[in-house]
Backbone as CSV, one residue per row, in Angstrom:
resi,resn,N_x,N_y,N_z,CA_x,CA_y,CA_z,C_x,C_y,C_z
1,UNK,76.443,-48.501,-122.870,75.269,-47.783,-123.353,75.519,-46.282,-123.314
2,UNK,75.240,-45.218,-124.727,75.244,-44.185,-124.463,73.716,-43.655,-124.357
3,UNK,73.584,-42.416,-124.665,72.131,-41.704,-124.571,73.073,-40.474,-125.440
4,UNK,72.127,-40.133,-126.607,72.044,-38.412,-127.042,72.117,-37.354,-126.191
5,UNK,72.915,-36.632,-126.260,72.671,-35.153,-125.281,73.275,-34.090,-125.925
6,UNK,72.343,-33.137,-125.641,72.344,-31.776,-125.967,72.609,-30.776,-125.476
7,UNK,73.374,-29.781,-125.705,73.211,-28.331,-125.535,72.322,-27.537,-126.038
8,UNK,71.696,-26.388,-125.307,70.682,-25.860,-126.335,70.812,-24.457,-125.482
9,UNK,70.581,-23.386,-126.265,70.375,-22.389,-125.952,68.860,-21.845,-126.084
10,UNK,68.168,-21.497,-125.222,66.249,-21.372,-125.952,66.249,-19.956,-125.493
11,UNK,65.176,-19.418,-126.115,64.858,-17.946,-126.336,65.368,-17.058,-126.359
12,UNK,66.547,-17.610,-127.646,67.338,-16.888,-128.196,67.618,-16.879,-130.132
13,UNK,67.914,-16.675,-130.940,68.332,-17.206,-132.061,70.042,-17.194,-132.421
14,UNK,71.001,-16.567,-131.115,72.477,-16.728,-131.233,71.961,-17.088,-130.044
15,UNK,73.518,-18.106,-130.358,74.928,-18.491,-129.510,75.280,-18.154,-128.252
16,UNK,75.336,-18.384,-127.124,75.672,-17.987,-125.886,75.089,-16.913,-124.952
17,UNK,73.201,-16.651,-125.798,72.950,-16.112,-125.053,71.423,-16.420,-124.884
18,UNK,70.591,-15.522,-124.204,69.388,-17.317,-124.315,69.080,-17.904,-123.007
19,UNK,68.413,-18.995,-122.660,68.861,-19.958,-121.675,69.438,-20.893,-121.876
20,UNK,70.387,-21.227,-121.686,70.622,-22.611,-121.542,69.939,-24.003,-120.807
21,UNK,70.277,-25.233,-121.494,69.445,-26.470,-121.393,70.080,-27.457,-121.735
22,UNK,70.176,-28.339,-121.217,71.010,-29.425,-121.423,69.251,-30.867,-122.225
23,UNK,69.277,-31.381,-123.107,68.857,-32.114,-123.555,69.099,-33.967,-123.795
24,UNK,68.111,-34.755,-122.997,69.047,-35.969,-122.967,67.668,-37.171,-123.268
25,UNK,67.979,-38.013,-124.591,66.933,-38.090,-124.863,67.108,-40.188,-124.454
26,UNK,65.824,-40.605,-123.627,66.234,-41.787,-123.270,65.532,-43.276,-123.704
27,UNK,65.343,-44.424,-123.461,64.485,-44.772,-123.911,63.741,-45.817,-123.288
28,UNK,64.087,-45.347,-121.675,62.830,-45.650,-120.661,63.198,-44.773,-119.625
29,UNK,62.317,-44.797,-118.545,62.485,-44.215,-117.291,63.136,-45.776,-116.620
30,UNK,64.183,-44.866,-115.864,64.812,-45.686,-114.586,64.849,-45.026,-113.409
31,UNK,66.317,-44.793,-112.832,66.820,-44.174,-111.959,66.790,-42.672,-111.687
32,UNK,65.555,-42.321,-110.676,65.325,-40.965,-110.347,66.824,-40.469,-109.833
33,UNK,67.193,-40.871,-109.767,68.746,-40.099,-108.866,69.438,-39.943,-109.889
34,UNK,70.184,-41.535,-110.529,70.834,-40.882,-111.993,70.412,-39.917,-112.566
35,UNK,68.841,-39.458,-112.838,68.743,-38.091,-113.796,69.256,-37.293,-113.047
36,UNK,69.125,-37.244,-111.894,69.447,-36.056,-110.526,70.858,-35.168,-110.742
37,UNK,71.376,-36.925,-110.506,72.975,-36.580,-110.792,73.315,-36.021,-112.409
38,UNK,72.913,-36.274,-112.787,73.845,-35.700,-114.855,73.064,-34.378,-114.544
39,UNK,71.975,-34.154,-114.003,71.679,-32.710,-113.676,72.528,-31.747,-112.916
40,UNK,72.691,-32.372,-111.980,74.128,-31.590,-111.210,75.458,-31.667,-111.776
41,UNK,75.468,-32.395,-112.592,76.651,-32.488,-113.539,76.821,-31.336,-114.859
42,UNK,75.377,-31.421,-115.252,75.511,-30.232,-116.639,75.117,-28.741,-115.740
43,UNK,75.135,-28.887,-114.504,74.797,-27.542,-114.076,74.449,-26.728,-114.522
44,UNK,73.460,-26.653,-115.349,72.433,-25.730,-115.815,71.446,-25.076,-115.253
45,UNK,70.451,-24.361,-115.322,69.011,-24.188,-114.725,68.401,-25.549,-115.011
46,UNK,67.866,-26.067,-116.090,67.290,-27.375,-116.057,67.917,-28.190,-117.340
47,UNK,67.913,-29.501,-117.236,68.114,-30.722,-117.953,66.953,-31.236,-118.736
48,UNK,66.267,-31.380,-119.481,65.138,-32.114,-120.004,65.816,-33.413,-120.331
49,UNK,64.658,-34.224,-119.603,64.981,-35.670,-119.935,64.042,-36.532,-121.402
50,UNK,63.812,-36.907,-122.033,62.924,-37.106,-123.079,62.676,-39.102,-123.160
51,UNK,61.495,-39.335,-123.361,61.268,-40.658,-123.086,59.745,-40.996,-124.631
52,UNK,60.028,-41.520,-125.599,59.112,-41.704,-126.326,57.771,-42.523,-126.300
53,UNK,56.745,-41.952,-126.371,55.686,-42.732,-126.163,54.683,-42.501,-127.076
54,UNK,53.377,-43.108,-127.190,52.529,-43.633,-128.431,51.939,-42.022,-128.889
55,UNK,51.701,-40.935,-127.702,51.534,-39.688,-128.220,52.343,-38.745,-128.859
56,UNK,53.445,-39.201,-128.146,54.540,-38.014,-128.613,55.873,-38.254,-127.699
57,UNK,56.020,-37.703,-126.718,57.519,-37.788,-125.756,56.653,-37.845,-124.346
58,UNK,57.080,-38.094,-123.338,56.809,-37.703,-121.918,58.462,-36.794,-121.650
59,UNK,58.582,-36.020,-121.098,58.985,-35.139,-120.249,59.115,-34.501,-118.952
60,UNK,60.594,-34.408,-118.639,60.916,-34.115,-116.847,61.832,-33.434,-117.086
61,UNK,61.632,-32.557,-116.198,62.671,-31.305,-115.788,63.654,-31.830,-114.281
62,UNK,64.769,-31.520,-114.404,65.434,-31.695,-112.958,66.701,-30.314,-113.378
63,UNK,66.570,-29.347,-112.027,67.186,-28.243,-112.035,68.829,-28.899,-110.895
64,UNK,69.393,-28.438,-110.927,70.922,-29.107,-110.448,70.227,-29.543,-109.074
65,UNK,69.508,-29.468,-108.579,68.792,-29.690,-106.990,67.653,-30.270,-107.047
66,UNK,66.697,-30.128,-107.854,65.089,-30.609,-108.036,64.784,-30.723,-109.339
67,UNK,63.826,-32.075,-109.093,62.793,-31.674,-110.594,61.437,-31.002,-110.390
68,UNK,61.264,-30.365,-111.195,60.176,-29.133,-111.080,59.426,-29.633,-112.108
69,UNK,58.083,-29.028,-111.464,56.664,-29.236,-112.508,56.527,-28.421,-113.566
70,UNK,56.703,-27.542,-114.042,56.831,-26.806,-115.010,57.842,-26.191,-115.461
71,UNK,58.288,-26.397,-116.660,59.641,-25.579,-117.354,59.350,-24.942,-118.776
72,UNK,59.344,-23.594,-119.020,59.262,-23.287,-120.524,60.869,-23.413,-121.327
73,UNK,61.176,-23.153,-121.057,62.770,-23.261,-122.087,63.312,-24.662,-122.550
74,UNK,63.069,-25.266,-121.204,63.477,-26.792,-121.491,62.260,-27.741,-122.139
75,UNK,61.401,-26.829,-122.482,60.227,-27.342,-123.310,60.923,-27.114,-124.772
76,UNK,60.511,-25.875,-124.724,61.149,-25.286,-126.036,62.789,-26.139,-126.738
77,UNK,63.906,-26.184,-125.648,64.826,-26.200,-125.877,64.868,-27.848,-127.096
78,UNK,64.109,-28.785,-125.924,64.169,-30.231,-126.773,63.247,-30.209,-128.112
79,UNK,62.114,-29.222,-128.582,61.100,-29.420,-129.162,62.042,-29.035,-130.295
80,UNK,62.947,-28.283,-130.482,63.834,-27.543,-131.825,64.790,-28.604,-131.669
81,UNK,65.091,-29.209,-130.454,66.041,-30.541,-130.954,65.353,-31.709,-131.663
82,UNK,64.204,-32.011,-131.889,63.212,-32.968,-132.372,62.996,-32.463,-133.789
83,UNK,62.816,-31.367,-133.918,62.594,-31.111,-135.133,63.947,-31.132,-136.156
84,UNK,65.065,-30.419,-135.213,66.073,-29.924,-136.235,67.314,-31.520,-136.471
85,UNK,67.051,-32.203,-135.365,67.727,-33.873,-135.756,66.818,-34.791,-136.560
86,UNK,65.865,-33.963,-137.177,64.617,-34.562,-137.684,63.610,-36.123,-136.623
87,UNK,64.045,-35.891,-135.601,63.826,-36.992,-134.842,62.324,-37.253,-134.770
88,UNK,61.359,-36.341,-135.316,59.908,-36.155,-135.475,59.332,-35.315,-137.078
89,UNK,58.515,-36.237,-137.677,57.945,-35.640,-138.858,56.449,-34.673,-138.269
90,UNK,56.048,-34.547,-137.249,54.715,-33.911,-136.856,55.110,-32.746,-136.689
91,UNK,54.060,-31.972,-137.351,54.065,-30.244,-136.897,54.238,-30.147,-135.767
92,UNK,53.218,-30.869,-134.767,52.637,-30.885,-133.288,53.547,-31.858,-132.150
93,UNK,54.132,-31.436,-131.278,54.694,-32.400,-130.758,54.231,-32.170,-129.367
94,UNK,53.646,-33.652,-128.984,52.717,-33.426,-127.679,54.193,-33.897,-126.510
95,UNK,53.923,-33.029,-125.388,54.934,-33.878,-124.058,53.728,-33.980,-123.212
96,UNK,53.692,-34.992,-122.498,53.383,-35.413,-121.372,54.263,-35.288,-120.183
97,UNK,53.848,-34.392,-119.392,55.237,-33.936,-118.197,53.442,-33.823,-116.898
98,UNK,54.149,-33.044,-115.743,53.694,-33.202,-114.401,52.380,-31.907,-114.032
99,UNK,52.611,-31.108,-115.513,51.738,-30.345,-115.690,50.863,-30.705,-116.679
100,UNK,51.041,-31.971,-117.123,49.595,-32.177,-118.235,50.438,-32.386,-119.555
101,UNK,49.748,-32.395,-120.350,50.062,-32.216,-122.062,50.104,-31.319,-122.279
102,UNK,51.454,-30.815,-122.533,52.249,-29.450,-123.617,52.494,-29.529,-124.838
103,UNK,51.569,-28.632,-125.558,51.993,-28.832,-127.111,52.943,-27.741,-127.450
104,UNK,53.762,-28.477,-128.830,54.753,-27.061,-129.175,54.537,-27.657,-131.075
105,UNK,54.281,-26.092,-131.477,53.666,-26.230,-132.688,54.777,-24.573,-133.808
106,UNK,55.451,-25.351,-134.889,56.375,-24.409,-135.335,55.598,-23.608,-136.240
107,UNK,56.005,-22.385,-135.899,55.032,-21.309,-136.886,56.196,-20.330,-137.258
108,UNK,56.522,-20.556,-138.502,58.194,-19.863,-139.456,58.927,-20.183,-138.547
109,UNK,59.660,-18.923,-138.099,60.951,-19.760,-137.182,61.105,-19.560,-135.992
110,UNK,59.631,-19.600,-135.650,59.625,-19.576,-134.001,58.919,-20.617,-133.395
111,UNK,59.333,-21.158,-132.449,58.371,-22.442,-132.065,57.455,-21.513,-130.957
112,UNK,56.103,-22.116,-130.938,54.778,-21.923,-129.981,54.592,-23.410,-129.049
113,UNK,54.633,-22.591,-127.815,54.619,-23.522,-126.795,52.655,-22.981,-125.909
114,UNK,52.562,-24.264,-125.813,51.001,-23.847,-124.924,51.030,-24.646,-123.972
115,UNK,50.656,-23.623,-123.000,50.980,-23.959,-121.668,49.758,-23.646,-120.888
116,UNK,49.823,-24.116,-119.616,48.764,-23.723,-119.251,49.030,-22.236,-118.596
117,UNK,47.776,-21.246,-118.355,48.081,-19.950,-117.263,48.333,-20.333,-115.979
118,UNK,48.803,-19.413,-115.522,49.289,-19.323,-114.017,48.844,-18.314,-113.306
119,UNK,47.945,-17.632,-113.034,47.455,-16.441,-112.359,47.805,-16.265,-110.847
120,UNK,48.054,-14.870,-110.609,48.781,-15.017,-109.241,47.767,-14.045,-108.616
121,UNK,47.364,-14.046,-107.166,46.537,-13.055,-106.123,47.230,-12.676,-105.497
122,UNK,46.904,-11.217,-105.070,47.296,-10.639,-104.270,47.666,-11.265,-102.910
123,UNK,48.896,-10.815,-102.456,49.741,-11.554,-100.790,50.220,-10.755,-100.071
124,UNK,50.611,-11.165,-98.953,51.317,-10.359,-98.034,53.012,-10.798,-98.576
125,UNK,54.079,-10.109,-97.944,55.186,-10.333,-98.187,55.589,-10.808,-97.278
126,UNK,56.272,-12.346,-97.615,56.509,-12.952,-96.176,57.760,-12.535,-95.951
127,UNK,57.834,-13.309,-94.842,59.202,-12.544,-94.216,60.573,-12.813,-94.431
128,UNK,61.415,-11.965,-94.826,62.699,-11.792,-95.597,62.824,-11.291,-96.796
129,UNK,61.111,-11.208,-97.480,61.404,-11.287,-99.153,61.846,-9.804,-99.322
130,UNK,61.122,-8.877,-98.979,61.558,-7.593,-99.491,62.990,-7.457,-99.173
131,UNK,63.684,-7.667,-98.179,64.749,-7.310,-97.257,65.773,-8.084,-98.163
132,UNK,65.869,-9.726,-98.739,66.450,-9.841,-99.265,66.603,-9.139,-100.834
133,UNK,65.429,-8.718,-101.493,65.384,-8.217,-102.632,66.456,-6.398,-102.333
134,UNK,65.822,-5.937,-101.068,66.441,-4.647,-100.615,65.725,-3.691,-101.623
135,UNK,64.673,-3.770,-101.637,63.709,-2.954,-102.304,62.215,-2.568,-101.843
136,UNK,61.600,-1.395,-102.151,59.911,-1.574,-101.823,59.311,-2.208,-103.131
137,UNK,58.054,-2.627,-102.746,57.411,-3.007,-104.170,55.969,-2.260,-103.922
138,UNK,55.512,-2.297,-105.866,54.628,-2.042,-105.504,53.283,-2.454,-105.572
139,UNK,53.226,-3.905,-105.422,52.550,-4.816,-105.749,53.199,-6.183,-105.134
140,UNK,52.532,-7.400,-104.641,53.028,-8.571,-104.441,52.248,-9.371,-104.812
141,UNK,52.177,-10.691,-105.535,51.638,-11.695,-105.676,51.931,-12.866,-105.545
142,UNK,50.821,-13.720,-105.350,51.582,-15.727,-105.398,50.699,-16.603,-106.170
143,UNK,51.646,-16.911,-106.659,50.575,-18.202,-107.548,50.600,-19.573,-106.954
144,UNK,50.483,-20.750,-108.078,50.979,-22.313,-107.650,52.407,-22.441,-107.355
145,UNK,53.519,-21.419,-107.780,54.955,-21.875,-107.654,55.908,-20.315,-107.410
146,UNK,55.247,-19.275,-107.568,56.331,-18.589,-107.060,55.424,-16.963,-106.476
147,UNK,56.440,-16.430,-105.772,55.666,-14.727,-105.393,56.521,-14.099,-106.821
148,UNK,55.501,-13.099,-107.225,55.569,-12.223,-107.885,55.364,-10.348,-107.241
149,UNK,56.723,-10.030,-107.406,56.804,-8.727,-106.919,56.906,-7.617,-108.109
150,UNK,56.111,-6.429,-108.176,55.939,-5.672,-109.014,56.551,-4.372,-108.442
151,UNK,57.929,-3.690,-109.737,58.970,-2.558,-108.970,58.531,-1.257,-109.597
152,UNK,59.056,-0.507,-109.393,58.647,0.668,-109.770,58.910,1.106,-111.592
153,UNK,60.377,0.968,-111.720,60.585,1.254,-112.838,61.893,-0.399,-113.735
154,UNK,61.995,-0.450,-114.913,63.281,-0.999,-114.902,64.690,-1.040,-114.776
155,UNK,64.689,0.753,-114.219,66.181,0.481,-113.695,66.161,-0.169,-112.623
156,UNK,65.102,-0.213,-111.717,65.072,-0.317,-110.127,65.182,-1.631,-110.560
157,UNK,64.571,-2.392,-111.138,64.550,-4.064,-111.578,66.321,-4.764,-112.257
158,UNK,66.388,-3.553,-112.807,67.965,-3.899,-113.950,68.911,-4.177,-112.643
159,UNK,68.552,-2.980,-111.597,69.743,-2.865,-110.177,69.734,-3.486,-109.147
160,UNK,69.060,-4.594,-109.279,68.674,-5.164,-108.144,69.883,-6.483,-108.088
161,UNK,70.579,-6.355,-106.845,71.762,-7.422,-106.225,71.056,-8.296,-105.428
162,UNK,70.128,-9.154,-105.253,69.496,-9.953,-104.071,70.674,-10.538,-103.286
163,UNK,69.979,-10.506,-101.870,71.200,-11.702,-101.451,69.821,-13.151,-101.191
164,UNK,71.061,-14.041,-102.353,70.796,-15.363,-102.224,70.588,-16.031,-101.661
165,UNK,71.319,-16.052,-100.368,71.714,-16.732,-99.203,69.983,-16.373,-98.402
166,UNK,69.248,-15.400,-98.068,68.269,-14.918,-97.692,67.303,-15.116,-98.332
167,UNK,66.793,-14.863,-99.755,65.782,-15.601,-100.672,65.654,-17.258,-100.870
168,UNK,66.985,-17.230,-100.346,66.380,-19.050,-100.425,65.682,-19.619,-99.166
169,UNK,65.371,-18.738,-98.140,64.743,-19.288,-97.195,63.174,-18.891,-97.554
170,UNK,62.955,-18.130,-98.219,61.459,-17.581,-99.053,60.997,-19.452,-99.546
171,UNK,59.412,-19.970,-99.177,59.211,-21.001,-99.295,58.492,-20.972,-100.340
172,UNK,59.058,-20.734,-101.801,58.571,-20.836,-103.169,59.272,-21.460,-103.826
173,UNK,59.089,-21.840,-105.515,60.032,-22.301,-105.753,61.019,-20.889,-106.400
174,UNK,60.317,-19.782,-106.609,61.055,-18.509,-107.197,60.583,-17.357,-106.660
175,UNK,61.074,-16.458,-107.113,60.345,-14.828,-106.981,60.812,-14.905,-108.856
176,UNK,59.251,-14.003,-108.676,59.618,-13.098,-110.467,59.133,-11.329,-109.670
177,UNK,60.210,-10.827,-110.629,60.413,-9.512,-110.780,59.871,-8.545,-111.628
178,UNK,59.584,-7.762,-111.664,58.373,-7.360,-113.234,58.123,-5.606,-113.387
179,UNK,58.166,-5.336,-113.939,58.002,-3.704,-114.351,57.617,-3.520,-115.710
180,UNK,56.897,-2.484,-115.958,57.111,-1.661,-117.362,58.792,-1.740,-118.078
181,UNK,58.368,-1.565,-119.255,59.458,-1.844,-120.112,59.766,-0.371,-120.155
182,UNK,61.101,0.101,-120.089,61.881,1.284,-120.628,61.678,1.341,-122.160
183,UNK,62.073,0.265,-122.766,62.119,-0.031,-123.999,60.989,0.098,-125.065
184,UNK,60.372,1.026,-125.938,59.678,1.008,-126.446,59.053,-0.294,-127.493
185,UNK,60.181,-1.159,-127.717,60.266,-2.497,-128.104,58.924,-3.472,-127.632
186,UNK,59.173,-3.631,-126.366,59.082,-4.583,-125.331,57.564,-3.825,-124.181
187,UNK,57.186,-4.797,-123.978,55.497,-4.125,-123.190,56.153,-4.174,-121.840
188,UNK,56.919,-5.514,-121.285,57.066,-5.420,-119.805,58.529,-6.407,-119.905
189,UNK,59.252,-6.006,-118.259,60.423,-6.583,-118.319,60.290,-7.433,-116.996
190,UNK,61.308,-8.516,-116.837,61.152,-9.515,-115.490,62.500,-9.820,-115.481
191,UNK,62.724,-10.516,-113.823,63.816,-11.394,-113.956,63.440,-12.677,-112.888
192,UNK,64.185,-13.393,-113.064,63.265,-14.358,-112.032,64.986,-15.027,-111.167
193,UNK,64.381,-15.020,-109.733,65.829,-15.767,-108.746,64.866,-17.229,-108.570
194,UNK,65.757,-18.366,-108.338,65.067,-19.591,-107.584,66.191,-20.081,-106.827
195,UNK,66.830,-19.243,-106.050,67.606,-20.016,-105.023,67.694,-21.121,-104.168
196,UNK,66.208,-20.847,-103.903,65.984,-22.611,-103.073,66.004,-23.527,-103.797
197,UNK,65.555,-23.682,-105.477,65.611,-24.598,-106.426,66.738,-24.951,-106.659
198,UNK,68.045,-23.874,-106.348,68.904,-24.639,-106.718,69.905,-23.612,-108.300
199,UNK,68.605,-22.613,-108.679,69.109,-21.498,-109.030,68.867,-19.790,-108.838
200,UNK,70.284,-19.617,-109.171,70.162,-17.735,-108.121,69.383,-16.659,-109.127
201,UNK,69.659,-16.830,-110.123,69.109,-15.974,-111.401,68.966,-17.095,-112.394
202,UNK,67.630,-17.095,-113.097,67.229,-18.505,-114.448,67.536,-17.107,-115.407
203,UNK,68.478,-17.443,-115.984,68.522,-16.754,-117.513,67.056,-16.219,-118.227
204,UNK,66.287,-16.888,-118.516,64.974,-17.116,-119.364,64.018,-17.685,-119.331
205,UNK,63.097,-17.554,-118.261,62.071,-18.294,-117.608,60.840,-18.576,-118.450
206,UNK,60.210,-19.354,-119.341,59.150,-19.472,-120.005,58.148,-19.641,-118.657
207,UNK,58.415,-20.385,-117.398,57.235,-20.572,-116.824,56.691,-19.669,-115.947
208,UNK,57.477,-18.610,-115.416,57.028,-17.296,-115.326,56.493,-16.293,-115.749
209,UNK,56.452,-16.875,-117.343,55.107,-15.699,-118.537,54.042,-16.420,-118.192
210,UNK,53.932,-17.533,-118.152,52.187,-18.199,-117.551,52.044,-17.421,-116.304
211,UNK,52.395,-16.672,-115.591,51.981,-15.565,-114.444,52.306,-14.110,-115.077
212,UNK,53.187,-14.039,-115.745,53.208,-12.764,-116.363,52.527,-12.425,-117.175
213,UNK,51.995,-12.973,-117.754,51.119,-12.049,-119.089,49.495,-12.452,-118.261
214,UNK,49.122,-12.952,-117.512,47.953,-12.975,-117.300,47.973,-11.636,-116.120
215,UNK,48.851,-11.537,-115.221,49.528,-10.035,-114.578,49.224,-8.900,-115.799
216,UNK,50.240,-8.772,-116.537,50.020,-7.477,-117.184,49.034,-7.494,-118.100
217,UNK,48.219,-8.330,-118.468,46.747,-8.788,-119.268,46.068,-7.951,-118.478
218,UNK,45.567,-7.910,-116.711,44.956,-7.257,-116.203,45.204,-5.864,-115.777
219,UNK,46.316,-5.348,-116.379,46.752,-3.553,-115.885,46.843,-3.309,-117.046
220,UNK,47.317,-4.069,-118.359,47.451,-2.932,-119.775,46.643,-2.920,-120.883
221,UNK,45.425,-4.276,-120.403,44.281,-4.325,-121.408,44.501,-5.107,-122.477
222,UNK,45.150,-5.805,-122.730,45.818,-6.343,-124.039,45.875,-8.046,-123.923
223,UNK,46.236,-8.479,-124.733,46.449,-9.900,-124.465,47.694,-10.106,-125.108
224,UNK,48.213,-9.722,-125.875,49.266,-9.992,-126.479,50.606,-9.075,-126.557
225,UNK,51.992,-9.777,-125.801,52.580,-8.950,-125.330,54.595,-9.602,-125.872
226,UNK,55.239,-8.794,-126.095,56.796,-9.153,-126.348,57.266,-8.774,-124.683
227,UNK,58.091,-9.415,-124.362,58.223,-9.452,-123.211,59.871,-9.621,-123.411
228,UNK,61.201,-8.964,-122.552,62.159,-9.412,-122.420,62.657,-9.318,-120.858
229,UNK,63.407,-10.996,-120.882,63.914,-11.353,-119.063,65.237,-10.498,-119.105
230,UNK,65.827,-9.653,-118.094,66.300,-8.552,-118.716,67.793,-9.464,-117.356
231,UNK,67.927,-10.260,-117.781,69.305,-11.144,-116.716,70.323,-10.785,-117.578
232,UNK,71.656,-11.315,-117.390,72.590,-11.023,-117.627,73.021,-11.950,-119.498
233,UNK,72.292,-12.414,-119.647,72.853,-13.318,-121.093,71.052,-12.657,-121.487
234,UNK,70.000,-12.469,-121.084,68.896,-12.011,-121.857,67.728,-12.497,-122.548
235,UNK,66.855,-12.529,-122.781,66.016,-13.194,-123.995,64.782,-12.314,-123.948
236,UNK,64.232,-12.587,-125.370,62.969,-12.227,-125.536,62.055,-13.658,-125.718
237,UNK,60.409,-13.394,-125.197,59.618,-14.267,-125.134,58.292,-13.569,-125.718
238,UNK,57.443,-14.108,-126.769,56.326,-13.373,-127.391,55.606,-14.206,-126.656
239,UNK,54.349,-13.663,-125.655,53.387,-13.962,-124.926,51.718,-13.806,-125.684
240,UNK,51.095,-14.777,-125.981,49.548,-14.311,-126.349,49.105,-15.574,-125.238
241,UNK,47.894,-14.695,-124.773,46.996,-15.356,-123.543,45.841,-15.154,-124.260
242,UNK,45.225,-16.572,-124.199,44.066,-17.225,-124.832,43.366,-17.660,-123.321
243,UNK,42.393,-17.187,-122.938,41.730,-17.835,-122.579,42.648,-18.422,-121.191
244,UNK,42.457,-19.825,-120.469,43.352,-20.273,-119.726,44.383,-20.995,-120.091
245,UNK,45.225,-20.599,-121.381,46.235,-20.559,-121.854,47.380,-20.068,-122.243
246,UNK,48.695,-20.074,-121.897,49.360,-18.910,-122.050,50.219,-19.476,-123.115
247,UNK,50.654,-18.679,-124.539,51.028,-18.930,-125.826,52.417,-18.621,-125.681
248,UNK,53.181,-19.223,-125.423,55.056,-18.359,-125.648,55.567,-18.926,-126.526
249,UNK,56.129,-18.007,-127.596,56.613,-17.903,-128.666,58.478,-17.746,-128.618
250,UNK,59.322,-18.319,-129.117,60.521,-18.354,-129.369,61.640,-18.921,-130.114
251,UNK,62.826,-19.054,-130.002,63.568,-19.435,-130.546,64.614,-20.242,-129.931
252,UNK,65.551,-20.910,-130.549,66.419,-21.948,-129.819,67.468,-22.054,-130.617
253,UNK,69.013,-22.621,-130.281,70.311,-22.994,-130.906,70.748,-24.304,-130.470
254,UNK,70.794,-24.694,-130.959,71.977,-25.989,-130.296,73.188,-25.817,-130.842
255,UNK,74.109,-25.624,-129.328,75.321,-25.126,-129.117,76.349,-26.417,-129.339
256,UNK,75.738,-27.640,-128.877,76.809,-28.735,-128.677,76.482,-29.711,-128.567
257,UNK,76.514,-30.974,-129.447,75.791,-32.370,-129.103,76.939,-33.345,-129.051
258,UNK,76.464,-34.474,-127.944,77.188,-35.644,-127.930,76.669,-36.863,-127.304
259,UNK,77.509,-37.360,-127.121,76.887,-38.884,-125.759,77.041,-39.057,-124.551
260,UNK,76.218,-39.052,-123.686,76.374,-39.597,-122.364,76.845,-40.576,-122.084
261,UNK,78.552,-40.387,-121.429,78.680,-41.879,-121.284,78.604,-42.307,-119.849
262,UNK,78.943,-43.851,-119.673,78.601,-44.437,-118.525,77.138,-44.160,-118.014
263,UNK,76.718,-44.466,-118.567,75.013,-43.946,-118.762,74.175,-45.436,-117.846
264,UNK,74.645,-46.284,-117.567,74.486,-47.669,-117.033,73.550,-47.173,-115.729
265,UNK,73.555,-46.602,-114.638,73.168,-46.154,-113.378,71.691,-45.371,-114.206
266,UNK,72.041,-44.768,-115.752,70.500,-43.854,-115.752,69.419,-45.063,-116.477
């Protein structure tokens, strides 16, 4: 038995830069560990697993260490694989994942993902976070899944070396990073670490704009915002916040498709 699998690059429109996502599309749920393992195998930030059902797909994320409740890229990443293997004739393609029903709906050549918001309150900084970041902030927040620290400018954000080894004892699943944009382009910049998850820097975090744009929604007045994760490969993410909804807008490549083999254990 094989299974489809994908490479994908999301919130990007080239080649090797983006996030990466591994795509693997199945046609039941089995073995929680087998997904575990081909996850630690494509060593990526996350794997989307895909399973068809009478609405649309159900959907699971597993990062080389965990599966996590919310993922934007690996949303995105499979929704442009559905469309572009023609594997779906619907505008609308519903997932059923651990956060509810995610729709992703193509508008020209960007896919729209709706997600739910994530709003974060004000916190104390627990202990290690600043020290591992090696920075002051000037602002801290926490939501359902990660602290959000607010820096002064984006060089201070661009320069930042965390040590890893120290943020992964931080009991979140991430820190996001966040400043004003240098860039006249771009409204605000982020980067996001999840060391304890299993990753040190996520390339392109979609599920960190469900806390980010409802963040800079309340300091710049606006609802609608271009946003770029300013990591080392990059992306841009178009943010509109509706209400208790957060709208991310992007793009995707598929870099490389083939078969999973020995697929018997998944």
């Amino acid at each position: 038995m094989t299974l489809p699998l994908f490479h994908v690059d999301a919130f990007t429109d080239q080649p090797f830069s983006g996030n990466p996502a591994a795509v693997c599309l199945r046609q039941s749920w089995r073995d929680d560990r087998g997904m575990q393992q081909v996850a630690d195998e494509m060593n990526l930030s996350e794997t989307a697993f895909l399973v068809k059902n009478a609405e649309g797909f159900e959907l699971r994320w597993f990062t080389p260490k965990v599966e996590v409740d919310l993922c934007g890229h690996a949303t995105l990443a499979p929704a442009h694989v559905l469309w572009h293997e023609r594997m779906t004739n619907n505008d609308e393609i519903r997932f059923s994942t651990r956060s509810g029903i995610l729709k992703a709906v193509r508008e020209g050549d960007e896919i729209l993902l709706d997600f739910p918001l994530k709003p974060e309150e004000p916190t104390e900084a627990p202990p290690g976070l600043l020290e591992a970041l090696a920075v002051s902030a000037k602002y801290i927040g926490r939501n359902q899944f990660d602290y959000l620290v607010e820096l002064e400018s984006e060089a201070v954000l661009r320069g930042l070396a965390p040590d890893f080894r120290r943020l992964a004892n931080v009991q979140a699943r991430g820190v996001i990073v966040t400043s004003r944009s240098a860039d006249p382009r771009f409204d605000f910049v982020s980067r996001f670490f999840a060391p304890a998850s299993g990753i040190d820097e996520d390339p392109v975090t979609g599920s960190s704009h469900c806390c980010l744009g409802d963040f800079w929604r309340k300091r710049l007045d606006k609802s609608e915002f271009l946003a770029y994760q300013a990591s080392l490969r990059g992306g841009v993410v178009r943010v509109h916040v509706r209400e208790d909804r957060a709208i991310l807008g992007g793009k995707a490549v598929i870099v490389a498709k083939g078969q999973l083999l020995d697929s018997a254990s998944l």
